[in-house]
N, C-alpha and C positions, 0 to 999 in steps of 0.2 A: 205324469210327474206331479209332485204334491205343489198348490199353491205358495210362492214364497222359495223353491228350491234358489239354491244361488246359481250352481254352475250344474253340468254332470262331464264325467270323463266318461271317454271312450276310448276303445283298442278293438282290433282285430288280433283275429288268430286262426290261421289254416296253415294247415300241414307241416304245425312246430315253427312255422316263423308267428312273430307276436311283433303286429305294427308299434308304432309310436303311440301316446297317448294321446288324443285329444283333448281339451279342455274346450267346453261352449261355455259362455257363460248368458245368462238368463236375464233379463233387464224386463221386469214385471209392469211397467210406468207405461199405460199407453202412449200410443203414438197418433198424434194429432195428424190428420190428413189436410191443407187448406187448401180451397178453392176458392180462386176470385168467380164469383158469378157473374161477375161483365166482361172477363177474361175469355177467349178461346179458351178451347183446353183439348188434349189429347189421350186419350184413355188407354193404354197402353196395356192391356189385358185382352188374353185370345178367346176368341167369339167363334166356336165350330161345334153347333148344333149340327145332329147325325140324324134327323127325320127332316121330313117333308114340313112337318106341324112345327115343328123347331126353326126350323130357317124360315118360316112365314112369321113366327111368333117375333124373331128376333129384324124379321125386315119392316115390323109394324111399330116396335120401338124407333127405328133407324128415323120411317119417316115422320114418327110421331114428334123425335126432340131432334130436324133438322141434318141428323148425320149423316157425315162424309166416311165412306170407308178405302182407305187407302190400299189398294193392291190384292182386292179379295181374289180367293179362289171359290172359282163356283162349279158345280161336280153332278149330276145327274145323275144315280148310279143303281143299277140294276142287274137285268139278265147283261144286258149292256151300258157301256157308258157312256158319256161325255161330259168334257168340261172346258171350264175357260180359267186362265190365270191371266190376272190384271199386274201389272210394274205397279209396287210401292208407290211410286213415285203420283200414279193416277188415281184420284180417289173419286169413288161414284159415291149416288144416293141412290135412295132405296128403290125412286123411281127408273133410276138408270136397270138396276138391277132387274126390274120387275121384268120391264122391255127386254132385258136379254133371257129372262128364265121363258118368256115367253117364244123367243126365238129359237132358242135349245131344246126346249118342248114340241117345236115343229119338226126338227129331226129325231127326236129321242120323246115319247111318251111317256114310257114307264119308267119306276125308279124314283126312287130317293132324290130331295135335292139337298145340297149341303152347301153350306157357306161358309167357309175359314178364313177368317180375318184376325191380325195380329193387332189392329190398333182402330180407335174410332177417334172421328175429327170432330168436336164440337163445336157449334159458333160461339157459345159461350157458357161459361162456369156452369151456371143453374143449368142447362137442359143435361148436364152431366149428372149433377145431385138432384135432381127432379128424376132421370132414367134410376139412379142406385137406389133412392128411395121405394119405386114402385115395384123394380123387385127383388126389392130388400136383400140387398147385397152389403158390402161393404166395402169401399177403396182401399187397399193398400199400399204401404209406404213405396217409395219411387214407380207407381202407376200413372201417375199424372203432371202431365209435363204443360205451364203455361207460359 
């Protein structure tokens, strides 16, 4: 849609019935993200890297800026599988994690591992905008809960 549109409508239409109209409307003025950088903070975006290289890549951030991840599911997945799910309620670190991919790896060698995580625990602001910065991501609006 063109830079500057105000709103756009929308409708459905199958089988001769025609929904109601929709109206969005478009508000172009970005949206300021803030974080206190002395603040904890909770990163509230889902983290499920589907290779092996991918969950190493993303448990090297983890223990790089400190983080807690609360209620990951971890998944070994192959000719056969295995995994573990964690309660929300328990948040490890990367080292916990390490220890158990390595325990999982004693019964199950081969295969993918995977790590699904719905939220990351920071200890504080910056190691959250220091992680988004390196890879160059960007926070979006109600992401981040301090």
């Amino acid at each position: 849609m063109p830079k500057g549109t105000v709103f756009i409508l929308a409708y459905g239409v199958k089988d001769k019935i025609i929904s109601d109209v929709y109206k969005f409307e478009i508000n172009w003025e970005p949206i300021e993200i803030k974080v206190d950088p002395e603040e904890p903070a909770i990163w509230q975006r889902r983290h499920d890297p589907k290779t092996t290289k991918e969950s190493y890549e993303l448990l090297r951030l983890i223990k790089r800026y400190s983080v807690h991840m609360p209620g990951p599911h971890i998944t070994i997945a192959g000719k056969n599988w295995i995994e573990l799910n964690v309660d929300d309620k328990i948040a490890i670190n990367a080292e916990q994690t390490e220890k158990v991919l390595e325990d999982l790896r004693g019964h199950l060698e081969e295969g993918q591992v995977q790590i699904e995580v719905l939220s990351l625990k920071f200890p504080a602001g910056q190691n959250l905008l220091d992680w988004v910065a390196e890879v160059q991501t960007e926070l979006k609006p109600n992401e981040v809960i301090q």
